[in-house]
C-alpha atoms as an extended CHARMM CRD file, in Angstrom:
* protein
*
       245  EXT
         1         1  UNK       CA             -0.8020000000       13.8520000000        8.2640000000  PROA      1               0.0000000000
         2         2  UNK       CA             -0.0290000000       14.8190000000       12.0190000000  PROA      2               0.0000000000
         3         3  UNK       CA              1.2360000000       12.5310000000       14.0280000000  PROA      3               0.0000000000
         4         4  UNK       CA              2.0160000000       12.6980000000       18.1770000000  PROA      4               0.0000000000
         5         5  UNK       CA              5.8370000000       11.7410000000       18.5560000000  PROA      5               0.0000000000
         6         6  UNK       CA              4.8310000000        9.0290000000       20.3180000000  PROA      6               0.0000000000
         7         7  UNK       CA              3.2800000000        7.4110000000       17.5510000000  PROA      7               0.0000000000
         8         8  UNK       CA              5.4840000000        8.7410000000       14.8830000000  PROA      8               0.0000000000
         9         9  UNK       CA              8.3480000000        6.9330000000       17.0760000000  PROA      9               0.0000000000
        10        10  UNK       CA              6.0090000000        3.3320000000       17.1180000000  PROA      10              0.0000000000
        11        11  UNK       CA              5.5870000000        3.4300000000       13.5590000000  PROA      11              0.0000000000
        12        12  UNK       CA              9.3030000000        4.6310000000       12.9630000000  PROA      12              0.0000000000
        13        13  UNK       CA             10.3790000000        1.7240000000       15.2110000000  PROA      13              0.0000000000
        14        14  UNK       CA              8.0410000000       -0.5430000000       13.1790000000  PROA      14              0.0000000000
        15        15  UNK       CA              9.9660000000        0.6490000000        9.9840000000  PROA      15              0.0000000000
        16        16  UNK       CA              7.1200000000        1.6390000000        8.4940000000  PROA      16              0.0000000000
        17        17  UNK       CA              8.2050000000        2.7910000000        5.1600000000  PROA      17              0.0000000000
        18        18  UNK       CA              6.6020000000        6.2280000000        5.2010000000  PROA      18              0.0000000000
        19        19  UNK       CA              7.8520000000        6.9170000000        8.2350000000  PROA      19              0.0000000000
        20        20  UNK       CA             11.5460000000        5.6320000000        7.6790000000  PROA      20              0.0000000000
        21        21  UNK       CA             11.3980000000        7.7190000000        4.0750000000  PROA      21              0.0000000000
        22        22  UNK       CA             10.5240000000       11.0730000000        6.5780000000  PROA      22              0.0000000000
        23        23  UNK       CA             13.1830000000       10.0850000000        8.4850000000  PROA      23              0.0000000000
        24        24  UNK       CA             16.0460000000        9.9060000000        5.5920000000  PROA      24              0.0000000000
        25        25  UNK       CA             15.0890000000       12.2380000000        2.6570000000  PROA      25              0.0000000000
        26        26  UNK       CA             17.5320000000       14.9220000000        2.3520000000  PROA      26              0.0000000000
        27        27  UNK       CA             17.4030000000       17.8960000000        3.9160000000  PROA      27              0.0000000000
        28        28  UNK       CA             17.3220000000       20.4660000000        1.3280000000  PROA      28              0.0000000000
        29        29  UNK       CA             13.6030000000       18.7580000000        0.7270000000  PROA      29              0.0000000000
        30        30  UNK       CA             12.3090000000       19.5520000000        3.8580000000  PROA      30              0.0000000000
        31        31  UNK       CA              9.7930000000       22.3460000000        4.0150000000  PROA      31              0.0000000000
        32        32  UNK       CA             10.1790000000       22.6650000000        7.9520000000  PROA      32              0.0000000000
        33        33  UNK       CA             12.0770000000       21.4120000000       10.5960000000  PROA      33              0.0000000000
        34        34  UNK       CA             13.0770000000       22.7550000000       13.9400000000  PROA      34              0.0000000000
        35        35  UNK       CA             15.4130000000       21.4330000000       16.4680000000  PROA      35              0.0000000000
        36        36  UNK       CA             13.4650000000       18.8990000000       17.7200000000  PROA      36              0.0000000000
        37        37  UNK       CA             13.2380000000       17.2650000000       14.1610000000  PROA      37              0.0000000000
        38        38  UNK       CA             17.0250000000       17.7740000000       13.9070000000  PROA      38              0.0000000000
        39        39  UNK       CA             17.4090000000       15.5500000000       16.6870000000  PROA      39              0.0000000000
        40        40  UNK       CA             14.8840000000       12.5640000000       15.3080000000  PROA      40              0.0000000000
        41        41  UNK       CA             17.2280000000       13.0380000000       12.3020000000  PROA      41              0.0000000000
        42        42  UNK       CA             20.1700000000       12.7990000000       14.3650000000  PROA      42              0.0000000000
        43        43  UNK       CA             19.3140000000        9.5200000000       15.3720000000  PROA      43              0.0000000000
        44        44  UNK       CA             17.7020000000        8.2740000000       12.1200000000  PROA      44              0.0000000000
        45        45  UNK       CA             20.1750000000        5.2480000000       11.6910000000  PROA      45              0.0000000000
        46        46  UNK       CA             19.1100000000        3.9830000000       15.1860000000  PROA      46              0.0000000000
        47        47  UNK       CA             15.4010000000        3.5950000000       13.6590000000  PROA      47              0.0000000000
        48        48  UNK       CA             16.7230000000        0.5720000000       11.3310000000  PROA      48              0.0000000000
        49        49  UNK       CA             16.0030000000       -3.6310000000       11.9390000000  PROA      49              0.0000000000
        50        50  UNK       CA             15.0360000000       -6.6050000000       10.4220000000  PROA      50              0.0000000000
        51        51  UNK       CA             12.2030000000       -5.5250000000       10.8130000000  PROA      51              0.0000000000
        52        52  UNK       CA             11.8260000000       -2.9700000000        7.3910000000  PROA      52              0.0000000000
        53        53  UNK       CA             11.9310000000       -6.6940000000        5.4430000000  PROA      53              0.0000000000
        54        54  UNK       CA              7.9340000000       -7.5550000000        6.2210000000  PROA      54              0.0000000000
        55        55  UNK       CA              7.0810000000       -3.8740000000        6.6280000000  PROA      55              0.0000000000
        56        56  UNK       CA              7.7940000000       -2.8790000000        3.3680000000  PROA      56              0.0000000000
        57        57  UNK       CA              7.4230000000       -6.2710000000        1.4550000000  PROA      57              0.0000000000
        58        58  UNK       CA              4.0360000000       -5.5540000000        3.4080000000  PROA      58              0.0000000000
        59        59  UNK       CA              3.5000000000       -2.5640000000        1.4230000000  PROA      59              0.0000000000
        60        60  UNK       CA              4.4050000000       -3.6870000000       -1.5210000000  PROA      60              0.0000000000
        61        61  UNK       CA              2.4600000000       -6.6400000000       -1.9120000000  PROA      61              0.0000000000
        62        62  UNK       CA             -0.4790000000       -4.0910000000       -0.7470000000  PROA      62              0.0000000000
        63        63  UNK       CA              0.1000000000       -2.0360000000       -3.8160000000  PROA      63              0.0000000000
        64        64  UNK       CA              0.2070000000       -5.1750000000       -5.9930000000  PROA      64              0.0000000000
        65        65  UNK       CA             -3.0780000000       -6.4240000000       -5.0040000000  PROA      65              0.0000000000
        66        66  UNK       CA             -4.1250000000       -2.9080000000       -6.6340000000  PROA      66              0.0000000000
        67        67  UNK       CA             -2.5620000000       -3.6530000000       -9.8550000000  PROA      67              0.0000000000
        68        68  UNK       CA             -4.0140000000       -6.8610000000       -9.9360000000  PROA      68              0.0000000000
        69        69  UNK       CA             -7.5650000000       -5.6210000000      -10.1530000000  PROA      69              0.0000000000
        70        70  UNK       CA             -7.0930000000       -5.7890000000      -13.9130000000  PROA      70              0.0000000000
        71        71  UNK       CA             -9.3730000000       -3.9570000000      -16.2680000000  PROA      71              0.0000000000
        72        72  UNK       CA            -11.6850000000       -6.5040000000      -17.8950000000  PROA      72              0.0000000000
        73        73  UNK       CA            -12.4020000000       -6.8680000000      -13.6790000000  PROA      73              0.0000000000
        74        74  UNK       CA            -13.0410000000       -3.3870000000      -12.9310000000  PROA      74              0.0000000000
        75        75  UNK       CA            -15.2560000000       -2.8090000000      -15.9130000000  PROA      75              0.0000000000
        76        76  UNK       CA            -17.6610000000       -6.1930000000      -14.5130000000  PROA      76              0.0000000000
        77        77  UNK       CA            -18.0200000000       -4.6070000000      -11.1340000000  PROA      77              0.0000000000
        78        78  UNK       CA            -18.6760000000       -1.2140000000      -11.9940000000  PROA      78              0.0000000000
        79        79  UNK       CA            -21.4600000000       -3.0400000000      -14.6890000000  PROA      79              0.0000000000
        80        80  UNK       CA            -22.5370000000       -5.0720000000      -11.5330000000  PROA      80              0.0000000000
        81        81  UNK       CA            -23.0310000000       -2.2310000000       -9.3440000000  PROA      81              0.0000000000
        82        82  UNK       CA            -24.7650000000       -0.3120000000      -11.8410000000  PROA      82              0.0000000000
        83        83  UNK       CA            -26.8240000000       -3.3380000000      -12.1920000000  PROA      83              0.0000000000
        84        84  UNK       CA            -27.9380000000       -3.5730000000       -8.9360000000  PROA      84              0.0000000000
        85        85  UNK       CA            -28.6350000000       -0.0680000000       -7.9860000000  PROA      85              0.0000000000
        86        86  UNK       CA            -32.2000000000        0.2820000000       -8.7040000000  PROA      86              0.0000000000
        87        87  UNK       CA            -32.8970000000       -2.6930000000       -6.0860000000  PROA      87              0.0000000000
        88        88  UNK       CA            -30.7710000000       -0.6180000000       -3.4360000000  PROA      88              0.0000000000
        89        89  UNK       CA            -33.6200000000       -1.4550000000       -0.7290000000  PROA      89              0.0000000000
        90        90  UNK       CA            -34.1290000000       -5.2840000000       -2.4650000000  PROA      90              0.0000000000
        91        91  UNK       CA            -32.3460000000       -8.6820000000       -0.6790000000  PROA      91              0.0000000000
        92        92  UNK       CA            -29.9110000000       -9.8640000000       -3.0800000000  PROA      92              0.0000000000
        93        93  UNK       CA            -31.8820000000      -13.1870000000       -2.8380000000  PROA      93              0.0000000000
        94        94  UNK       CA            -35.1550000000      -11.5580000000       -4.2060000000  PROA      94              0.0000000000
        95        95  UNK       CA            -33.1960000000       -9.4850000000       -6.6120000000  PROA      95              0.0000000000
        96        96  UNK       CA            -31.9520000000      -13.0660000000       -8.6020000000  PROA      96              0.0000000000
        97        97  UNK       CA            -35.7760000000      -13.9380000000       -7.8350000000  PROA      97              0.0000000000
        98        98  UNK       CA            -37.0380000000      -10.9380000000       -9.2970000000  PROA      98              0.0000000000
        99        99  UNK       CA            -34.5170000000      -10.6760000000      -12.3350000000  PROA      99              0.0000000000
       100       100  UNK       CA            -32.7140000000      -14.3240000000      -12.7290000000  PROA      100             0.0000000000
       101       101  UNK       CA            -30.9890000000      -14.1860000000      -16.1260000000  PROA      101             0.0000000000
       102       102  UNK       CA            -29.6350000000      -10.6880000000      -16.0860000000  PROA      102             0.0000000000
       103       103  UNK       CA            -29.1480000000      -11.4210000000      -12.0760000000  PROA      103             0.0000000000
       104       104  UNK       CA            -26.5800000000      -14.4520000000      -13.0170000000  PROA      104             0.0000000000
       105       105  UNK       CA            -24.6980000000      -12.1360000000      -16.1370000000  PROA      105             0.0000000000
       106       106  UNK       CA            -22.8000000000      -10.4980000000      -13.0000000000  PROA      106             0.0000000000
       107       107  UNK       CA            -23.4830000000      -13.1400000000      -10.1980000000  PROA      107             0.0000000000
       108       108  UNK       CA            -22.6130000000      -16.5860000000       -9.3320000000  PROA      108             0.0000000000
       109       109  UNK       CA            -23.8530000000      -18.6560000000       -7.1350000000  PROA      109             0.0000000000
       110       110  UNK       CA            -21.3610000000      -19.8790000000       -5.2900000000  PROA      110             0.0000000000
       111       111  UNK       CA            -23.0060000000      -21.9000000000       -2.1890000000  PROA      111             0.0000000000
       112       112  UNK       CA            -25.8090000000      -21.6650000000        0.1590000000  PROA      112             0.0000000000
       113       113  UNK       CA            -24.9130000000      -18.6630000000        1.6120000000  PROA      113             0.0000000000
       114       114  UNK       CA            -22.6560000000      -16.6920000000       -0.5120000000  PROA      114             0.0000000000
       115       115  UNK       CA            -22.5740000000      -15.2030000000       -4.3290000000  PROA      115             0.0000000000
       116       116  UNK       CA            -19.4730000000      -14.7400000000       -6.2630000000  PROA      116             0.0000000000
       117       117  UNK       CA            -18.8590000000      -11.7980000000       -7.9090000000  PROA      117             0.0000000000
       118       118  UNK       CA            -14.8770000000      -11.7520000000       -9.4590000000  PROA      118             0.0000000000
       119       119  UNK       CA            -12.6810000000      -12.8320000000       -6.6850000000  PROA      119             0.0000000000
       120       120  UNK       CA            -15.1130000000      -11.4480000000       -4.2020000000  PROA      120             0.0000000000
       121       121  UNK       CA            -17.8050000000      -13.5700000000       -2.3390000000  PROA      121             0.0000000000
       122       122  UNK       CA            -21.2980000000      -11.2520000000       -1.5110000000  PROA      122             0.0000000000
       123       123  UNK       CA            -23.3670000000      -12.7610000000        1.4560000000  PROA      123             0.0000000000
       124       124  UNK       CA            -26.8730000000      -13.4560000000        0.3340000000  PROA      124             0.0000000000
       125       125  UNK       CA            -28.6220000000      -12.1300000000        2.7750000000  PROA      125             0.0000000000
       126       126  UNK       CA            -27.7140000000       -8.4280000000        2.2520000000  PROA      126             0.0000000000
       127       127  UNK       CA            -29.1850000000       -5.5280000000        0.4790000000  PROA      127             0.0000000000
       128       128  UNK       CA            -28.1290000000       -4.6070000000       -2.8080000000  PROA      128             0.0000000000
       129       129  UNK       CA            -27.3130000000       -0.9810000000       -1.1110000000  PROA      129             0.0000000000
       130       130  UNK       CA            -25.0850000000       -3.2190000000        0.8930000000  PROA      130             0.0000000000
       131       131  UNK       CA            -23.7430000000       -4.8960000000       -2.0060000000  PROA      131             0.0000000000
       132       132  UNK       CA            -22.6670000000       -2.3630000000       -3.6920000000  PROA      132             0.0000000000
       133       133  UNK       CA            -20.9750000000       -0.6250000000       -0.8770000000  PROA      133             0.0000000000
       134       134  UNK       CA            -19.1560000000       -4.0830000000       -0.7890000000  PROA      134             0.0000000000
       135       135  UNK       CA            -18.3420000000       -3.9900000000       -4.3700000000  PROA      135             0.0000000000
       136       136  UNK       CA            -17.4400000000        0.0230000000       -4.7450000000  PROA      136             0.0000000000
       137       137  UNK       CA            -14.3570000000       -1.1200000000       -1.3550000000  PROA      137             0.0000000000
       138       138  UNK       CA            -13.2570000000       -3.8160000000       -4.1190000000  PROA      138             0.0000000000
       139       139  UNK       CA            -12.8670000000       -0.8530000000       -6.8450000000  PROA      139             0.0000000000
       140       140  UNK       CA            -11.5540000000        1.3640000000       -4.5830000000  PROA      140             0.0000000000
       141       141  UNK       CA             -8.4220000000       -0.5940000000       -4.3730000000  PROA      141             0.0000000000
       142       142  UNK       CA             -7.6460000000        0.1870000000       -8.4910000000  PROA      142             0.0000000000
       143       143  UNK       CA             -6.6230000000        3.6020000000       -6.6870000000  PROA      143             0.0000000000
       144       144  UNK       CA             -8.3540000000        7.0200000000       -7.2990000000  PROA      144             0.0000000000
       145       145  UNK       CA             -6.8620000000        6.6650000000      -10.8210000000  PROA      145             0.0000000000
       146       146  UNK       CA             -9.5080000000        4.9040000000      -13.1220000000  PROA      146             0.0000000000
       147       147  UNK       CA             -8.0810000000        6.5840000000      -15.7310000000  PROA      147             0.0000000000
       148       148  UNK       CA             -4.8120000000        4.6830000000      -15.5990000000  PROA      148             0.0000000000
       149       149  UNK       CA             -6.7500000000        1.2560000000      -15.5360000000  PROA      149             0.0000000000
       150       150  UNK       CA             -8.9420000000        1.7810000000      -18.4810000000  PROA      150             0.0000000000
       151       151  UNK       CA             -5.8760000000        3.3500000000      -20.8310000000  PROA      151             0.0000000000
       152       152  UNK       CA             -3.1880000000        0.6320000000      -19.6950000000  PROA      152             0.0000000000
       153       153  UNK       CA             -5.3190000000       -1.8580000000      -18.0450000000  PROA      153             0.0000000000
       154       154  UNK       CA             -3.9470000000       -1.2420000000      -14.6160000000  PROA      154             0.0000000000
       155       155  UNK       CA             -2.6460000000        1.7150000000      -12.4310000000  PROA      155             0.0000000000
       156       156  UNK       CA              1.0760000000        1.9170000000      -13.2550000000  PROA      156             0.0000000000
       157       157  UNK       CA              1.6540000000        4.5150000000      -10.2850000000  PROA      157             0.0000000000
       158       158  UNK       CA              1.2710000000        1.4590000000       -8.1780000000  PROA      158             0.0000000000
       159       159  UNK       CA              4.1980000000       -0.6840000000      -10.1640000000  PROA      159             0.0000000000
       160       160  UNK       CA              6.3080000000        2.8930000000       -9.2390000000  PROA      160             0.0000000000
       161       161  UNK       CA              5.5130000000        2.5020000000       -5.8780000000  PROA      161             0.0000000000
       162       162  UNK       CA              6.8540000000       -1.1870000000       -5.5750000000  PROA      162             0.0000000000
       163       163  UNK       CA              9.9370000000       -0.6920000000       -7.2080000000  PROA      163             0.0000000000
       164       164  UNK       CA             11.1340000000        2.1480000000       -5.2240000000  PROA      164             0.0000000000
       165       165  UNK       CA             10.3480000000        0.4310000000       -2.2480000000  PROA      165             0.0000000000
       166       166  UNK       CA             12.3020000000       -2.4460000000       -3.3480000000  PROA      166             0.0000000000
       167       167  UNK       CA             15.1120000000       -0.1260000000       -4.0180000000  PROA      167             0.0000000000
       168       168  UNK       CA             15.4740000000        1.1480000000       -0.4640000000  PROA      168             0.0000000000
       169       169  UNK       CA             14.9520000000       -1.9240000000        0.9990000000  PROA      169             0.0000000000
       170       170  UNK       CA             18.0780000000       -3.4120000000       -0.8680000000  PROA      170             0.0000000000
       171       171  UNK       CA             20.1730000000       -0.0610000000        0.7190000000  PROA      171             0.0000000000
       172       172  UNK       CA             18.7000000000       -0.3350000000        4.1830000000  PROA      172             0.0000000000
       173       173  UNK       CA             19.4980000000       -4.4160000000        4.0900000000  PROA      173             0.0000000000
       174       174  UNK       CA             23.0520000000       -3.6180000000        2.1870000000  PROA      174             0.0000000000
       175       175  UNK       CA             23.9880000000       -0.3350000000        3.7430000000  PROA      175             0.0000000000
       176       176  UNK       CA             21.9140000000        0.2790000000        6.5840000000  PROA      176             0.0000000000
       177       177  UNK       CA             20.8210000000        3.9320000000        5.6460000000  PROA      177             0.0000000000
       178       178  UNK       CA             18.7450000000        5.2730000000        2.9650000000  PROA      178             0.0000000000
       179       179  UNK       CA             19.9890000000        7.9240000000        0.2930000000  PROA      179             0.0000000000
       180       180  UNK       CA             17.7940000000       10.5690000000       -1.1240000000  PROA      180             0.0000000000
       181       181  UNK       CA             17.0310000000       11.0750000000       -4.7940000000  PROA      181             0.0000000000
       182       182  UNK       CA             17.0320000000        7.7610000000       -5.1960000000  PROA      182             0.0000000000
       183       183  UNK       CA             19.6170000000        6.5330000000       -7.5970000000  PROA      183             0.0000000000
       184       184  UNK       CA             19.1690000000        2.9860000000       -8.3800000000  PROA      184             0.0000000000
       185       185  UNK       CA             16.9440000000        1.9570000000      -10.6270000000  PROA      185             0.0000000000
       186       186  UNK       CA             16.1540000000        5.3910000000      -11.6120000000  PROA      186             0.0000000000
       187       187  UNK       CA             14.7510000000        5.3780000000      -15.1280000000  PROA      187             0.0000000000
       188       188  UNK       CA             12.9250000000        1.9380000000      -14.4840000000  PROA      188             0.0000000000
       189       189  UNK       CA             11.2480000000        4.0350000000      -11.6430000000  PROA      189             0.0000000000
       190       190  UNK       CA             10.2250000000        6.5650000000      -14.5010000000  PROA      190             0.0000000000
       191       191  UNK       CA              9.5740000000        4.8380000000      -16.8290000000  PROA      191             0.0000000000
       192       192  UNK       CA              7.0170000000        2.8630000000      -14.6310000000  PROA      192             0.0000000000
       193       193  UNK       CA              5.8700000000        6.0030000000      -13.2740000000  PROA      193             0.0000000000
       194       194  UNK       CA              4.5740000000        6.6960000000      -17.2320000000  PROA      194             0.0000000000
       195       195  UNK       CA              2.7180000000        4.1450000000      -17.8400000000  PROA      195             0.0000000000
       196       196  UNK       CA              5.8980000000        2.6180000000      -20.1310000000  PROA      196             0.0000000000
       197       197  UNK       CA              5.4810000000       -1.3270000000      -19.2120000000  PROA      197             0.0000000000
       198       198  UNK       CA              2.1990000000       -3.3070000000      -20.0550000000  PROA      198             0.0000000000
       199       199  UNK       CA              0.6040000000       -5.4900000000      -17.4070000000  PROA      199             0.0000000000
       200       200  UNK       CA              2.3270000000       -8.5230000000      -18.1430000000  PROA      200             0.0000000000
       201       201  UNK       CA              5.6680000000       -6.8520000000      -17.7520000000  PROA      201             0.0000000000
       202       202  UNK       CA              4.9310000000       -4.8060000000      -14.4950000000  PROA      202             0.0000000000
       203       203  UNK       CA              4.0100000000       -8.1810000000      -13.4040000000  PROA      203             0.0000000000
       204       204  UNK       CA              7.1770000000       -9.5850000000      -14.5130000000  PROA      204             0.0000000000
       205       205  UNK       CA              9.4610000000       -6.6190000000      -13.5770000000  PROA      205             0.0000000000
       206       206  UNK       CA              8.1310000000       -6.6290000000       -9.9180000000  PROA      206             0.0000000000
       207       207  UNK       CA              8.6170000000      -10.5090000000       -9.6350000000  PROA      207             0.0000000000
       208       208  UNK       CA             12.1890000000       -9.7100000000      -10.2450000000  PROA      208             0.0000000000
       209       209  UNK       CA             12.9980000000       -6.6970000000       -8.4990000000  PROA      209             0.0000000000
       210       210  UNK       CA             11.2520000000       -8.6790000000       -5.5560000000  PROA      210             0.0000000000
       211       211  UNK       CA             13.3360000000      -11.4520000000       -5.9950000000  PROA      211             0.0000000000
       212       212  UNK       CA             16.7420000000       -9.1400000000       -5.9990000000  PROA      212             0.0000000000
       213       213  UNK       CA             15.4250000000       -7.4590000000       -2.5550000000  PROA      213             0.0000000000
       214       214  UNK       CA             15.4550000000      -10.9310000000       -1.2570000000  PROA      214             0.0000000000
       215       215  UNK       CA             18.6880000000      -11.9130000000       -1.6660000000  PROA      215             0.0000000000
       216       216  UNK       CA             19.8570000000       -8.6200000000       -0.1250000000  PROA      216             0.0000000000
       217       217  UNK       CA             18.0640000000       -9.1130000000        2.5770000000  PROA      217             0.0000000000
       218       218  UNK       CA             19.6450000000      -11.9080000000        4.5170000000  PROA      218             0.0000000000
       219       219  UNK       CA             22.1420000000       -8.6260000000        5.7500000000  PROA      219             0.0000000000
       220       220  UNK       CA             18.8110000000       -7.5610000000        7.8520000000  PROA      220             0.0000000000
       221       221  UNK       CA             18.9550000000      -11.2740000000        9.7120000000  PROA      221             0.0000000000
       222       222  UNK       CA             19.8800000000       -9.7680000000       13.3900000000  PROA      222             0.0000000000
       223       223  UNK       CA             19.8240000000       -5.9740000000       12.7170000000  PROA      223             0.0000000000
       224       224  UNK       CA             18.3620000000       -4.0570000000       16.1300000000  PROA      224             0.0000000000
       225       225  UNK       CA             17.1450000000       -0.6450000000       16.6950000000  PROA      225             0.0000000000
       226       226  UNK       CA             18.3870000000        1.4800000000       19.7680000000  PROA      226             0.0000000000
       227       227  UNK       CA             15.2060000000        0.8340000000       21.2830000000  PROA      227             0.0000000000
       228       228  UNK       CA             16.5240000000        1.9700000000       25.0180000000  PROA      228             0.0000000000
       229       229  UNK       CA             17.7310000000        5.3390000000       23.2250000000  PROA      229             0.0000000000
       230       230  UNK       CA             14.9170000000        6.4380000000       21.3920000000  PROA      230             0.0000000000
       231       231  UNK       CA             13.2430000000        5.8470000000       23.9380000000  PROA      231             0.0000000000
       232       232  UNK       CA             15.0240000000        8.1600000000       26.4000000000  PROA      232             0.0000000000
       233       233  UNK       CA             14.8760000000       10.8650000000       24.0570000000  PROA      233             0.0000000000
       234       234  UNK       CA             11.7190000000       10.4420000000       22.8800000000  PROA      234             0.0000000000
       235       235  UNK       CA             10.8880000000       11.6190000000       27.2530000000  PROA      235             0.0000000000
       236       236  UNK       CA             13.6950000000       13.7270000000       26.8520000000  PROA      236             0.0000000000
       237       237  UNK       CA             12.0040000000       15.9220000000       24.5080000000  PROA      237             0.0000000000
       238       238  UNK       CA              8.4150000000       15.2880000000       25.5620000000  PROA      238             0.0000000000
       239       239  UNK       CA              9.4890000000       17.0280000000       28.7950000000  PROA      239             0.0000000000
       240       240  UNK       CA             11.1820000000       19.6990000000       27.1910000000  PROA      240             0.0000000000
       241       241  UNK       CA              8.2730000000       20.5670000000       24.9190000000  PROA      241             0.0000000000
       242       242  UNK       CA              5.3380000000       20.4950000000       28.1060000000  PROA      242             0.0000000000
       243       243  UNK       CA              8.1450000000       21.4900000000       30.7190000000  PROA      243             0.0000000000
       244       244  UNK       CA              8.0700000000       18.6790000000       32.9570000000  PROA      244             0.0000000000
       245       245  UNK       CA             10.4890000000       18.0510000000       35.7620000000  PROA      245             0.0000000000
């Protein structure tokens, strides 16, 4: 991904996570970097505030509302869309018309206006091409890895993702800097990374590691980036670059 250094800067001031991780991973990991990057780096520490607390709880609850799309749920909306496929130009409403009993094996009616399909709600009044462009978003977010979800009911890269985010929040709130390979927490991180937990312990093991981040991160309360700073050498080198007076 290329970004202008104007909005790598916003999202770096936002403590975006990826950004922040770009910002701290050691440098004999770096494919490229010229002076200009040496001089972000320079001033990496000057990136960090309170603020990394919602952005990467943010992110993490994100990838936990990927696990949570369980398998049992997958397998009923990919049956669903299947289902309603060969009514692609139908109304939903004439579909359950047309085909009641096997219609209300994936659908519920939920109200007036709306069917339920899982923890999604379909609007009535749509096509069924519609619908399943609506329900095809809802598996998208098991990840590209449908694999994963059928063997282990869920996609354990996800439970990887939230611990290691966990982990550098706890250094950025206790520390105030990030440290590259991550140390902490390392074979946990692995192991999840293989697929080694079930569902019910991912869901337990990020409900603690959660909980641990928290405590650590009443050191944020009052933290401050260098706003002013980055900002005048964010011009600085924007001038440089275009040769600006």
């Amino acid at each position: 991904t290329f970004y202008s250094i104007t909005k790598f800067m916003k999202l770096a001031l936002d403590n975006n996570p990826n950004i922040i991780e770009i910002l701290f991973v050691n440098e004999e990991n770096i494919v490229y970097i010229n002076d200009y990057g040496r001089r972000l780096l320079s001033m990496r520490d000057k990136f960090l505030s309170e603020r990394a607390e919602s952005t990467f709880f943010g992110y993490a609850k994100s990838q936990k509302r990927k696990i949570e799309v369980k398998r049992d749920t997958y397998l009923n909306l990919v049956k669903a869309m299947d289902y309603l496929k060969p009514f692609e130009n139908k109304y939903l409403l004439e579909v359950q018309l047309e085909d009641s009993d096997n219609f209300k094996l994936h659908f519920k009616d939920k109200d007036k206006y709306l069917f339920g399909l899982g923890d999604i709600s379909i609007n009535k009044n749509i096509t069924a091409k519609k619908a399943c462009s609506v329900i095809k978003d809802r598996i998208g977010e098991c990840g590209n890895r449908m694999d994963l979800v059928k063997d282990r009911g869920y996609d354990y890269k996800f439970l990887s993702h939230i611990i290691r985010l966990m982990v550098e929040l706890k250094e950025i709130a206790r520390d105030h800097t990030l440290t590259f390979p991550i140390k902490e927490n390392r074979d946990i991180i692995m192991k999840a990374k293989t697929g080694g937990y079930s569902l019910e312990e991912s869901m337990e093991l990020i409900e603690k590691v959660e909980q641990e981040c928290r405590d650590v991160c009443e050191n944020l309360k009052g933290l401050k980036n260098d706003r002013e700073f980055i900002e005048k050498e964010v011009l600085s080198i924007i001038k440089d670059v275009s040769g600006w007076n």
